[in-house]
Each structure stands twice: as C-alpha cells, then as structure tokens.
N, C-alpha and C positions, 0 to 999 in steps of 0.2 A: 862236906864243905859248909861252913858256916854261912847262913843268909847274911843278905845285903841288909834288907832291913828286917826291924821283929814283929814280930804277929803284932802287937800290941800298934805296933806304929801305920802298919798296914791297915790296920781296921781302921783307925786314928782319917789317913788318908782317905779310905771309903766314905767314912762318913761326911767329911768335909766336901768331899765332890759330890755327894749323893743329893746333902742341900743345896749348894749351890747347882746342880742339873733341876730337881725341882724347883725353885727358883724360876731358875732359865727357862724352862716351859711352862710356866704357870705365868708369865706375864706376855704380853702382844709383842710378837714378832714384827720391828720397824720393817716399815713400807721399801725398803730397801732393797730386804731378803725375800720379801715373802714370796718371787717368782720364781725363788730357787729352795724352797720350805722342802720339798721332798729328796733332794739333795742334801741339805744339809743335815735330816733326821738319819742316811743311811749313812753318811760320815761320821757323826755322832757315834751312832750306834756299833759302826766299826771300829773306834778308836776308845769306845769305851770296855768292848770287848779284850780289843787290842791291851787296854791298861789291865782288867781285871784276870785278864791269864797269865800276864805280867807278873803279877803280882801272887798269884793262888796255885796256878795248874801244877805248876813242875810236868809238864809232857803228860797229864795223867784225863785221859779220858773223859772219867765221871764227873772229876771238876769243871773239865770244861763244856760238860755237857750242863751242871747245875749253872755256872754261868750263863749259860745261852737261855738256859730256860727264866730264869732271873730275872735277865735284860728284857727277854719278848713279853714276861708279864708284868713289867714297871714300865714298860711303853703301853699297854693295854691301860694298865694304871691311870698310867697320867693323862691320857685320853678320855676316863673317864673322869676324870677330876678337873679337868678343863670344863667339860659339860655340866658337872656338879656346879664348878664353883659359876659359872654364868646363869644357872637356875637359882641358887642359894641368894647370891647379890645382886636379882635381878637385873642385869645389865650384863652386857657383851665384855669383861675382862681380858677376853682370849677368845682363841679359834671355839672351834665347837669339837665332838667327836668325829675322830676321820678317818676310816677304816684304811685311805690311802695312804694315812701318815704312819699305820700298823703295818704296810705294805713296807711302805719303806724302810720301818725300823729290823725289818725280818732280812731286807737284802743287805744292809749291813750288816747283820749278825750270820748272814749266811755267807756274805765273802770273807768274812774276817775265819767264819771257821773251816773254806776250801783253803787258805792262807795257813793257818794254822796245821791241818792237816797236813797237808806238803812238807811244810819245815818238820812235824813230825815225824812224819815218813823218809823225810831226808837223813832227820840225825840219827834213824835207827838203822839203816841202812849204812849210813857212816860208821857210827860205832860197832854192828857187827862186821864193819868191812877189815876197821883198824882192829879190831879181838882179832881177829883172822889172822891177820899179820903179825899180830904180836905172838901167838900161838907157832906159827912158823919162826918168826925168827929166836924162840927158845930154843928150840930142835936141833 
C-alpha cells in the first residue's frame, strides 16, 4: 500500500514542528500555565511521540524505540539550552534546568509508549486471529 504522505514531505513536517517546539521552549512560559508546566511538558511529550510513530514506526519496534530515545535527549536538550541561553544573555529568558521538567517529559514518552504497545499487541493478535480464519475458511 502506497503511503499517505512521502518521505520527503514527512521530514518537511519534522522539521517545521521541530522549530517551532524549540521556539516554544526557548521562550517564558505566561504566568498563566506555569502551575500546570509539568503537565503540559508530559502532554507535549505524548503527542509528540504520538505524531512521530505516526508518521515513521509502521508497528516496528527499533523505530519506536529511536524515537523515544530522540524525544528524551531533545528534552534533556532543550533543558540545557534554557540554562545556556540565561548564562550567555545574562538575564533570566526562561526557566532554568529542571530535572523535573526531564521527569515529566519521560512520563509522557513512557505513556504514549504502554499506548502504543497495546494497539501493537492488539493488531498482531488481530491479524493472526483473521490469518487463522482465512486459512480455515480455504479448507
């Protein structure tokens, strides 16, 4: 079956949300959110999962294993680049490093992949159930 969309346009996608997510944490979170900051880094982090096995895995393990590792080291990243860039411009831009904000980005990458797991384990189970059948009703 021919994909939905093409490699080409998929990277295309990555890249454009990759800047814009840097962006997005590289500037001060309004006074709004910032009681719910840990919440929204493991929401993030699940939906970002969520798009990039989307988009790469096809049910396949290793992918989603490079994925996950990806996400947990461009959260460590940008945690460090927050603290950089407030040393560099001497002045407070953003948060500081915050190993709870690494906490948080790990439980969104960890629900999104007991999530993923399941529906894996669902559709192989499905598709060896329907082989089964099909197999029987040649016979």
């Amino acid at each position: 079956m021919k994909p939905l969309l093409s490699r080409q346009v998929k990277i295309l996608l990555v890249i454009i949300f990759l800047i814009g997510t840097t962006i997005g944490f590289m500037i001060k979170l309004p006074s709004t959110f910032r009681h719910i900051d840990k919440e929204m880094h493991a929401a993030f982090y699940f939906l970002a999962a969520g798009f990039l096995n989307l988009l790469f895995t096809e049910r396949k393990l290793s992918r989603h294993i490079i994925i996950f590792l990806t996400l947990f080291l461009f959260g460590v990243a940008i945690e460090l680049a927050q603290e950089y860039s407030n040393s560099f411009f001497h002045k407070r831009i953003h948060g500081r490093y915050d190993i709870e904000d690494i906490k948080s980005n790990s439980k969104g990458l960890i629900a999104y992949s007991m999530l993923w797991c399941i529906y894996v384990a669902f559709v192989f189970v499905y598709r060896k159930a329907s082989y089964k059948q099909n197999l029987s009703d040649q016979k």
